[in-house]
N, C-alpha and C positions, 0 to 999 in steps of 0.2 A: 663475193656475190652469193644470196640466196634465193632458190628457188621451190616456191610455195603455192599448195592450193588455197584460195583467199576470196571473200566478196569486197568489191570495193565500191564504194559512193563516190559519187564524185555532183558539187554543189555548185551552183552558179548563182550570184544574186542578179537577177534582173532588173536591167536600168539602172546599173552602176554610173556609168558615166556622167547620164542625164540629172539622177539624182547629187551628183557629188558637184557638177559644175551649178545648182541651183543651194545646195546647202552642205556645201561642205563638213563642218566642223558638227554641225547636226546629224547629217547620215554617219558619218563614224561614231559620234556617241550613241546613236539608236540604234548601229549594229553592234557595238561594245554590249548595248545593253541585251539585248537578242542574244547572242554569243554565251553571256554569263547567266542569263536566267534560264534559258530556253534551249541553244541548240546543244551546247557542250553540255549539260546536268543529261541532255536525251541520249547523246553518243556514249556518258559515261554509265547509263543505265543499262542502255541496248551493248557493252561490252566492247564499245568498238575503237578504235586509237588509230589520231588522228596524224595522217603522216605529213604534210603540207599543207600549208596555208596560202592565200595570195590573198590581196587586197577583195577582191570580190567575190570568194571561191574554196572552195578546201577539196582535198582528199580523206578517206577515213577508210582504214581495213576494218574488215568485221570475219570472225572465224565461224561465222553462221550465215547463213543467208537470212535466214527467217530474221535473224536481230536486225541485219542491215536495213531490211522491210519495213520492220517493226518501227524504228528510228525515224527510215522516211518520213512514213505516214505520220508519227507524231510531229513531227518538224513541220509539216507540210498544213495538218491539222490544225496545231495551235497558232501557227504565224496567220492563219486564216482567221484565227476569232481576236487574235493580237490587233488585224487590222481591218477587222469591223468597223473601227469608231476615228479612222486613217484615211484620209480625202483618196483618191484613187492613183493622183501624180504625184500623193507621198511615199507609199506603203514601200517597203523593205522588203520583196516575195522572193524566193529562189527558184530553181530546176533543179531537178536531180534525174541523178543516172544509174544502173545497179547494175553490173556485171558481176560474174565468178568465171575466174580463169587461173594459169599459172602466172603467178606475177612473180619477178624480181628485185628482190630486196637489196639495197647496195646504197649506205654510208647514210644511212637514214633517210634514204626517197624510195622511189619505188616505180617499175617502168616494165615495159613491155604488152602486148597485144590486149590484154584483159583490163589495162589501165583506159589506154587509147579508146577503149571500145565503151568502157563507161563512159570517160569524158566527149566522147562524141553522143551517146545516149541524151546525156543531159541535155543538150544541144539541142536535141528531137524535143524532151519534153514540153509540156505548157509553162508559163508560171504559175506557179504555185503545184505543178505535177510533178507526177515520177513516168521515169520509162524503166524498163527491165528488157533483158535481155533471152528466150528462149529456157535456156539453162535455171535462171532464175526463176521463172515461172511456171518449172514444172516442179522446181522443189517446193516453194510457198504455197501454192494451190491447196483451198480448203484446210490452210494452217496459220498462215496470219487476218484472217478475219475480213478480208480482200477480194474485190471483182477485180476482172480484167479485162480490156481492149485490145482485140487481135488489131494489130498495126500495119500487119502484113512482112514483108523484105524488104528492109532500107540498104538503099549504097550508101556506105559512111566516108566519109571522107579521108582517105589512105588507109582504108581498109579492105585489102582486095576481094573477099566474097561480100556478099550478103549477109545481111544481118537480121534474124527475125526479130520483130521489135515487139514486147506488149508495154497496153498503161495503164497504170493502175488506175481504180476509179475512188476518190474521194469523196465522203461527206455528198451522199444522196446522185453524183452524177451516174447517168444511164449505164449502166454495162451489158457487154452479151455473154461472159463465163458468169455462172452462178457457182456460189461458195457456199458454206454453213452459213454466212453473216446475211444470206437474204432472207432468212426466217427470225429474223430479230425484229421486235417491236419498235415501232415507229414511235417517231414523239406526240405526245398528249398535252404539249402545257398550254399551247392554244393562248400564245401572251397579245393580248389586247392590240388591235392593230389600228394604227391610225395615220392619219397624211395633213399633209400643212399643205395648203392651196397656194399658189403666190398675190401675195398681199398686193391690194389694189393700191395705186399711186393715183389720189385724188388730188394731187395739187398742176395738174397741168402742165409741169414740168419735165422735161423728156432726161433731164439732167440730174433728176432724185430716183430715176430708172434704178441706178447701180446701186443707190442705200434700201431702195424696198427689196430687192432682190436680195442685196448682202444679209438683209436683216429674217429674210424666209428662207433662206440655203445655212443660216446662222441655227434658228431655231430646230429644222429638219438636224442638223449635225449634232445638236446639244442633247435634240430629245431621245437621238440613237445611243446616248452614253445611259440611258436607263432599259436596265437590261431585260427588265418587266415588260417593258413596252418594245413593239413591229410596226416601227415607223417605213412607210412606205418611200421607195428615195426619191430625189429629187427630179431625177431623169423621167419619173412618173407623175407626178407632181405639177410637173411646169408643161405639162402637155396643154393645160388648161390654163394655164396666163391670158390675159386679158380676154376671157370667155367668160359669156354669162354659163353659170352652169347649174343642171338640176343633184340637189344635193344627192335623194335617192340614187340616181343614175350614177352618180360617181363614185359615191361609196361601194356601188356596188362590180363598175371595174376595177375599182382602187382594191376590195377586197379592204374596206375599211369602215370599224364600226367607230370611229369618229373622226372628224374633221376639223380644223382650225383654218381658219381663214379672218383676215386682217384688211385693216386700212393706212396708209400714211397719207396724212394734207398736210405740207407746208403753208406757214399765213406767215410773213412779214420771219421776225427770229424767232419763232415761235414754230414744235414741230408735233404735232397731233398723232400717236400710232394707236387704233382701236384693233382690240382681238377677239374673237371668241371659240370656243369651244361648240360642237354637236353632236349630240348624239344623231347617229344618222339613222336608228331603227325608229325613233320618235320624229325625228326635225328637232326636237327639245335644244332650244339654245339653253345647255346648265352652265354657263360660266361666261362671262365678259367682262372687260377690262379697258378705260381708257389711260395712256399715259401722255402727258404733258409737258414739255420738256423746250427749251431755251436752249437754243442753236448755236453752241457755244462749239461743242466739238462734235463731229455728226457721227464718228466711231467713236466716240464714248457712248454717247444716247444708246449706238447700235448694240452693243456691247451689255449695257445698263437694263435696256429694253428684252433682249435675249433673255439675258438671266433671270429675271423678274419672272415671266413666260416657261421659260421653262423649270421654273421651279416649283411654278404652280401648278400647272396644268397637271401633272400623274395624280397630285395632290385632289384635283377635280374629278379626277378619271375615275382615283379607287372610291372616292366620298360618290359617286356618279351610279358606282356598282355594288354599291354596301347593301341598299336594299334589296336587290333583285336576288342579293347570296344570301339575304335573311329569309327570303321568301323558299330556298333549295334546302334539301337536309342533306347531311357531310356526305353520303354517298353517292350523291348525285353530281357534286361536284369535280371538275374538272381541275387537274393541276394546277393552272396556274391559279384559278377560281380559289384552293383550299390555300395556296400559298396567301392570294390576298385576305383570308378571312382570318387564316393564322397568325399573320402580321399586325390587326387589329386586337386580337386577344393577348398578342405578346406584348403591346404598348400599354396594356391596362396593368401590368405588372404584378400579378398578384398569384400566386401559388393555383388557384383552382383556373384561373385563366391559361397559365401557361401549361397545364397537364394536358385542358383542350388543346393548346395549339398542336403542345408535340404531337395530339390524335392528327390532328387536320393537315401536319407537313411532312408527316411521317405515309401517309394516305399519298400526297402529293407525288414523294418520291417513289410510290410504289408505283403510281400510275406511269410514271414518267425517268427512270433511272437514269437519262441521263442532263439532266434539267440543271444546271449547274445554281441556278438562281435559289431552288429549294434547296438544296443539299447546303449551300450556303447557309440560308433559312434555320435549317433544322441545327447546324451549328449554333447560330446568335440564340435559337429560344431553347437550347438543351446548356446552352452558356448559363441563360438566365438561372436554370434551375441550381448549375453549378456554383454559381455565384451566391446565390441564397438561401444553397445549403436546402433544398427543395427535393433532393434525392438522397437513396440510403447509402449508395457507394461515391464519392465525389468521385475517386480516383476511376473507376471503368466508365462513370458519365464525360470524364476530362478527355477521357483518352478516345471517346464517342466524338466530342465537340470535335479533337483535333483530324479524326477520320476524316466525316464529313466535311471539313473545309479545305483537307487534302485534295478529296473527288472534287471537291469544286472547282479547285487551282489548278488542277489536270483537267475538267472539262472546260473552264473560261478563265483563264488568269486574268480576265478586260474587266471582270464584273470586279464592282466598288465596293459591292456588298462583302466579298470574300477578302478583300485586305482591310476593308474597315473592321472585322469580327477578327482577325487577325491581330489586330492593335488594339484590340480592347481586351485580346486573351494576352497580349504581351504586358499590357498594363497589370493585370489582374496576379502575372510570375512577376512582378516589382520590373521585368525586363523593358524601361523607357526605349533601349536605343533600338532593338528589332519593334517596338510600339513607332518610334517616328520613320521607321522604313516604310513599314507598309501603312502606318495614314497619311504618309507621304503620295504615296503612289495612290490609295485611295482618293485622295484630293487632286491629282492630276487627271486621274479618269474619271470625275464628277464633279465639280468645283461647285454644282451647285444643287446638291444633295445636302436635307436637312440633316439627315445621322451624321453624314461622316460631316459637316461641317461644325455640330455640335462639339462633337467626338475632338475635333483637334481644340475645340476650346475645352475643354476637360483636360485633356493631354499637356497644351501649355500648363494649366493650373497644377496638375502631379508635376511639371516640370518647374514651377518655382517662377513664372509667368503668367501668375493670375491676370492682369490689366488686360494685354491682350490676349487671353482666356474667354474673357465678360466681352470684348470686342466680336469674337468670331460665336460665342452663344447665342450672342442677341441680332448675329449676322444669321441667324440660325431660325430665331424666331420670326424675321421677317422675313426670310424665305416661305415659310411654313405657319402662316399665321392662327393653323390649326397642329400644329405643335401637341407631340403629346404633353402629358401633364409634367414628366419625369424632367422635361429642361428647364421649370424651376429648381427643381431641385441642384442641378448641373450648376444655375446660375448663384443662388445661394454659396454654395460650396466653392466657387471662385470670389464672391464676393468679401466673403471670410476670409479666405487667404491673402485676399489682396489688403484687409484691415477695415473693410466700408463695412462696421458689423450693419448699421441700423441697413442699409441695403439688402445684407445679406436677410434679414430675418423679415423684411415686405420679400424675398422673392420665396423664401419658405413657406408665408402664408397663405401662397396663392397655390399652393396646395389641397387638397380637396380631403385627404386624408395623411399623416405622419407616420412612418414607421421609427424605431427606436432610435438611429441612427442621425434620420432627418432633425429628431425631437433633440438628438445631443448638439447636433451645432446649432442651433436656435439655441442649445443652453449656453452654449460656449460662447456666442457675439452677443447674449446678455449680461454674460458673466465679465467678457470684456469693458464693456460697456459701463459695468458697477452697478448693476439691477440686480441686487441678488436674489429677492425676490425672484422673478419672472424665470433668472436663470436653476433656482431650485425646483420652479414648478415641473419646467422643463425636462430635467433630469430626472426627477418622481414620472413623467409619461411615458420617458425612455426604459426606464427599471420597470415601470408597469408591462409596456410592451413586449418585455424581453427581464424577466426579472434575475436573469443572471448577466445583465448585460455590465460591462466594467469598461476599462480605457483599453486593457489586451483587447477584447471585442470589439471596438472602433478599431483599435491599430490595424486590424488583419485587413483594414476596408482600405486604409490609409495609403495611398503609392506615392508619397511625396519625394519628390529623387533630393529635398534639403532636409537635413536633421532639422533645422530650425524650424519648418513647416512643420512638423512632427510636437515638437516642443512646443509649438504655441496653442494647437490641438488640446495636449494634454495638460498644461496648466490651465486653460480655461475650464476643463472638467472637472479636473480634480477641486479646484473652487467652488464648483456648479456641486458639487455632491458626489459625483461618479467614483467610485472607488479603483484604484485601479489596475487590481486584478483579483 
């Protein structure tokens, strides 16, 4: 046996039982998943080695107090924005405990009065808190970035004195110890807030109660997965079901500057859902929507109806606020305000656009450091530059992109936006298979976001899966029927590979302007085609545009994970005129 000075944690997940007799084989793979992305990468960072495991719980020594701290709050922090977008009787939360004491070491466990005293600590905690021990708290004080809660003396449970208890305070809760971290800037991004009313049930039916309801606690849930948007919940929300209400008046407890509110009438099989959008500083209804739908399955409809709904609506929000930010100049703008103007300038794709944007999200991050959404942002449009060879160093912009979508991953690993830019920098290192990790995951935590749904149709087509490619594009378009210009181009370039040149070259044309690239496969699916004509013209616009442009200079664009995808590329070029290299 050894005996040692040691901090130890000790972890409990709350609502084991309840969760594992409702979804068993689910909660263990989404604490599998926790475990591998999140808690163990924290423990191996914070230094700390974990001595036991149980089904709902761990032990972990740490030779520092401060790291063991350090660990908590990260654990504690991010499982909190983990389940933001996690119904309340699903979420995966722990306790934790933090004592330092002499513990004894013996055959790979570990035991004695400083153990007991953590695991009784956790016990005290909240979910989603930590408690500390006396000892603890006088060493971290004004060192890990931390308030605390005097808790007073707890009797522990077979621990014969008293035990002074404190807790730490998390993410904005009230404390009474002040630290360095209370003179730290509050957040600025100020993301557009809005509430969904519950939708009125005009069919007189007490028994479509549960589909209008499912279909307004559906949308409130979807629209919380965009991370731009402070959708109000539902617990506030539904205060006002079946009230006539004044919109001013409500927005203005709601603390919401738009509102949606809905109808469903049932007639015969036939099933009516109307929606719209308000601005609530106007009354302005800018958006309405009726759907029509044949009562065939009533959670398909609800399902069908949702998506549609929310895929539009932010779509409405930022077209909503475009003018009132033409009307402001950059320095007057507010975070999340230059994120959305930046986001506009980056879609237009073009060298003097995105230098603005970097002004406008680079401004963002400064107002606001820790805004996960920007820092994101400022990845995807310092990517664009890197992509297009738009800067003088690739290699220190590269290594820029990959910073900022670090800080993102460490401020919100929920947001869509950071694993969809993720997948597109994976594509862009030829690396497919970390590209279908994280537009995997981006697709789970947005399914119905135009980027990242675009995104995985691009991804299929480098994958050698054009058909369903052109399926999820144009799944993509009607999401977004204000689509930037760029998912012709996405669509083209799946259609090509799939062999549909005359496709490929009407979705090229609906282009507004070609860069050299765009101009080579419109050469290549006429070249296919046997126009050789049109595919020389073609080729002459591309070598105009870029007059050293060659087939090396397409390849570098090229991520097709088949040689043969590659091959078909460049015999259609080399036919077309393109030299090639």
């Amino acid at each position: 046996m050894e005996h040692r000075l040691a901090a130890v944690l000790a972890a409990d997940m709350a609502g084991y039982s309840r969760l594992m007799e409702a979804d068993e084989k689910g909660t263990l793979a989404r604490l599998r998943t926790h475990r591998i992305e999140l808690i163990d990468p924290a423990i191996a960072k914070n230094h700390g080695h974990i001595i036991k495991t149980t089904g709902d719980g761990m032990l972990v020594e740490f030779q520092s107090v401060s790291d063991a701290v350090h660990c908590a709050a990260e654990i504690q922090d991010r499982m909190r924005r983990r389940n933001a977008d996690v119904p309340e009787d699903g979420r995966i939360q722990f306790r934790i405990g933090i004592n330092i004491g002499d513990i004894i070491f013996d055959d790979g466990d570990i035991y004695g009065d400083g153990v007991n005293i953590a695991a009784r600590l956790e016990q005290l905690a909240d979910v989603g808190g930590i408690c500390v021990t006396q000892a603890v708290h006088d060493q971290v004080l004004d060192k890990v970035g931390l308030s605390f809660e005097d808790l007073g003396e707890k009797s522990l449970k077979n621990i014969s004195r008293p035990v002074k208890v404190w807790r730490a305070v998390l993410n904005g809760q009230a404390g009474t110890t002040k630290t360095k971290a209370d003179g730290m800037k509050g957040t600025t991004s100020a993301r557009t807030s809005i509430a969904v009313l519950p939708f009125a049930n005009m069919s007189g039916d007490p028994e479509q109660e549960f589909f209008v309801d499912g279909l307004t606690e559906d949308i409130i849930t979807e629209l919380s997965r965009r991370h731009e948007l402070f959708v109000i919940s539902r617990n506030s929300s539904f205060v006002y079901k079946g009230r006539a209400v004044n919109i001013r008046e409500v927005a203005q407890k709601l603390g919401a500057q738009y509102l949606v509110e809905g109808s469903v009438r049932k007639s015969g099989e036939r099933l009516r859902v109307t929606v719209q959008l308000i601005d609530t500083a106007s009354d302005a209804h800018i958006w309405a929507e009726r759907y029509d739908r044949k009562l065939d399955d009533v959670f398909a409809i609800q399902d069908e109806v949702t998506a549609a709904i929310v895929a539009t609506l932010p779509g409405r929000v930022e077209a909503a606020q475009r003018d009132q930010i033409a009307r402001k100049t950059p320095a007057n703008l507010a975070a999340y305000e230059c994120v959305l103007a930046a986001k506009v300038l980056h879609h237009r794709s073009t060298h003097t656009d995105n230098k603005e944007a970097q002004k406008l999200i680079g401004r963002a991050v400064e107002l606001d450091p820790d805004y996960a959404h920007a820092h994101a942002w400022r990845g995807c449009i310092l990517g664009q530059a890197w992509v297009h060879g738009w800067c003088d160093d690739k290699d220190a912009v590269f290594e820029q992109v990959v910073s900022e979508l670090e800080t993102a991953l460490s401020l919100d690993d929920n947001d869509a936006d950071v694993h969809r830019i993720l997948a597109a920098i994976a594509v862009n290192q030829n690396d497919l298979t970390r590209a279908r990790h994280h537009q995997e995951r981006a697709l789970a935590l947005n399914p119905n976001y135009d980027l990242v749904v675009v995104q995985q149709g691009e991804l299929l087509t480098w994958l050698g899966r054009p058909q369903e490619g052109i399926e999820w594009i144009l799944k993509a378009m009607r999401l977004n029927p204000h689509h930037p210009e760029r998912f012709w181009s996405h669509l083209g370039k799946a259609y090509f590979n799939a062999r549909q040149y005359g496709d490929a070259i009407e979705a090229f044309m609906h282009l507004s302007t070609m860069d050299a690239f765009q101009h080579a496969f419109t050469a290549a699916a006429y070249s296919w085609l046997g126009d050789e004509t049109a595919a020389a013209a073609h080729a002459a616009r591309a070598r105009q545009a870029d007059p050293a442009f060659t087939f090396e200079t397409m390849h570098a664009t090229l991520h097709y994970g088949k040689e043969e995808d590659v091959d078909h590329v460049r015999e259609a070029l080399v036919n077309a005129g393109i030299p090639i290299g």
